[in-house]
C-alpha positions in Angstrom: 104.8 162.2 103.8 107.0 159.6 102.8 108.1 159.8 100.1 110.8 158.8 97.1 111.8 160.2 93.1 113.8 158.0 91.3 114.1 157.0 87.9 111.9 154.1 86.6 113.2 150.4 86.1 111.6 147.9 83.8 109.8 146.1 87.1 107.6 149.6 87.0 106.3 149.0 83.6 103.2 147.4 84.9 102.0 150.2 87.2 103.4 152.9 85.1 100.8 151.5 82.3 98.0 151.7 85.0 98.5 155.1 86.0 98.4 156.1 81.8 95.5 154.3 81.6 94.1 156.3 84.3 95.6 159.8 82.7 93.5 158.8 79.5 90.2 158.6 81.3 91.2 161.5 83.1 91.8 163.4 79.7 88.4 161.5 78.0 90.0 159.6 75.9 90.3 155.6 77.6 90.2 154.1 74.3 93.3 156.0 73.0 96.1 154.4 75.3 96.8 150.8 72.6 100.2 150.2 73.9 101.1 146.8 75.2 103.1 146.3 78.2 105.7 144.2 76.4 106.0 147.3 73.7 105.8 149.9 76.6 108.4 148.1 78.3 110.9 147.4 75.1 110.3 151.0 74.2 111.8 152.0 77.9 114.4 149.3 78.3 115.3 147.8 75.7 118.5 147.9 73.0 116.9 151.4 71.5 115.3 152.5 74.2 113.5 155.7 73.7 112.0 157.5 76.5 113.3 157.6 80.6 110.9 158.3 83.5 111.0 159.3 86.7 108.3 157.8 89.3 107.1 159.4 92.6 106.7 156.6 95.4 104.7 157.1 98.8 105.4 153.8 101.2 107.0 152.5 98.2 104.0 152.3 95.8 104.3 154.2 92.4 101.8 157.1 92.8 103.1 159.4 90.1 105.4 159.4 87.2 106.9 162.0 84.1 107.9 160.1 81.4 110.1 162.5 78.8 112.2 161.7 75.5 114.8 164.3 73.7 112.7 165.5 70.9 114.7 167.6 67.9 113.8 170.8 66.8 115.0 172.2 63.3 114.6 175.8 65.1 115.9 175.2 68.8 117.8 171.6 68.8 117.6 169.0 71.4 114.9 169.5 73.6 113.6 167.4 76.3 109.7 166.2 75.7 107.5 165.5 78.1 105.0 163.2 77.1 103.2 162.3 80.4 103.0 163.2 83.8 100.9 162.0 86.2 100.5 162.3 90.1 97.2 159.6 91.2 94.5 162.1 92.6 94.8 160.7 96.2 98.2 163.0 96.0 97.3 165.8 94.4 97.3 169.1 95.9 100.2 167.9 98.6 103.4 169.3 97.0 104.6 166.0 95.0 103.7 166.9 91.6 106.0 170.3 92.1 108.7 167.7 93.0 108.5 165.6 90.4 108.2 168.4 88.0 111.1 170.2 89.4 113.5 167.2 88.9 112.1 166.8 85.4 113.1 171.2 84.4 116.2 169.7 86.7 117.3 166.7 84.2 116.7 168.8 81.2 119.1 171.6 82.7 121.9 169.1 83.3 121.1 167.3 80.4 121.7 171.1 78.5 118.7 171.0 76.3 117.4 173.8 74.7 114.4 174.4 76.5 111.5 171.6 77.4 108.0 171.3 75.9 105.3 168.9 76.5 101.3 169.6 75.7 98.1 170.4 77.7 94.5 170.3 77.0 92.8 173.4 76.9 89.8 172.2 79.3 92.5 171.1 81.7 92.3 174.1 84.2 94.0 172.6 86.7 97.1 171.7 85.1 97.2 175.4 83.1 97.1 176.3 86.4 100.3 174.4 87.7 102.1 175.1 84.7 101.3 178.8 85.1 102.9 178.9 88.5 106.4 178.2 86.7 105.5 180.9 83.9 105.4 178.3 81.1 104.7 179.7 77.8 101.2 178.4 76.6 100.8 178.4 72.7 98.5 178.8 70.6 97.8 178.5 66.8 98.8 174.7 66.9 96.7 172.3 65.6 97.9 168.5 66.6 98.2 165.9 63.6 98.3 162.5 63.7 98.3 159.0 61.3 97.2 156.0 63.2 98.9 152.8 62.3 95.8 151.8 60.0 96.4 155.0 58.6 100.2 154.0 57.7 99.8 150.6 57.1 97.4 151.7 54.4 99.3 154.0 52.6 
């Protein structure tokens, strides 16, 4: 297979979008994903940029990404986040999504984070099982919180 990891440039905004898009159906939740590509964009490339991304390319067309941001922890420090990670289901199952993975644990260890986190569902056997396969410690007695926008704009 043919294929190519390199950080993501503005020009890979669009199809980046497409594949979240595609993530949030995958994880039942379509309506969720309200970014625009102009905010999606300025968030990755513009004067305070605040997440980097590295894309997985097969004959040159964006077929997986992990998008990541350093997020602080009052008990650990810096830590790199990963937000998303994606590879299309076309490539599944065919090594790339270890890849991509590997040089995301790979920029948080030369980056010298304190460790990396990032969330799954707990239906999502799948991924549990990837993540499993790297010993990743799987928490529970979280609960997720959120305010919407609405919700702020109305306080």
């Amino acid at each position: 297979m043919d294929f190519n990891i390199r950080f993501a440039t503005a020009e890979d905004c669009p199809r980046i979008l497409e594949l979240i898009n595609e993530l949030a159906l995958y994880e039942r939740a379509p309506e969720e994903v309200t970014v625009t590509l102009e905010h999606f964009t300025e968030a990755g490339f513009g004067q305070q940029s605040v997440w980097r991304a590295f894309v997985a390319e097969v004959s040159h067309k964006i077929v997986g990404f992990a998008l990541y941001y350093t997020r602080y922890s009052t008990w650990k420090g810096c830590r790199l986040y990963l937000e998303d990670f994606i590879v299309t289901e076309e490539f599944r199952g065919k090594g790339l999504g270890k890849i991509l993975f590997d040089k995301v644990i790979e920029e948080a260890k030369n980056g010298n984070y304190n460790g990396m986190v990032w969330q799954v569902l707990d239906w999502n056997e799948p991924a549990i099982n990837f993540y499993n396969k790297y010993k990743a410690h799987l928490e529970s007695g979280w609960l997720n919180a959120a305010l919407s926008t609405e919700q702020i704009k109305a306080f």
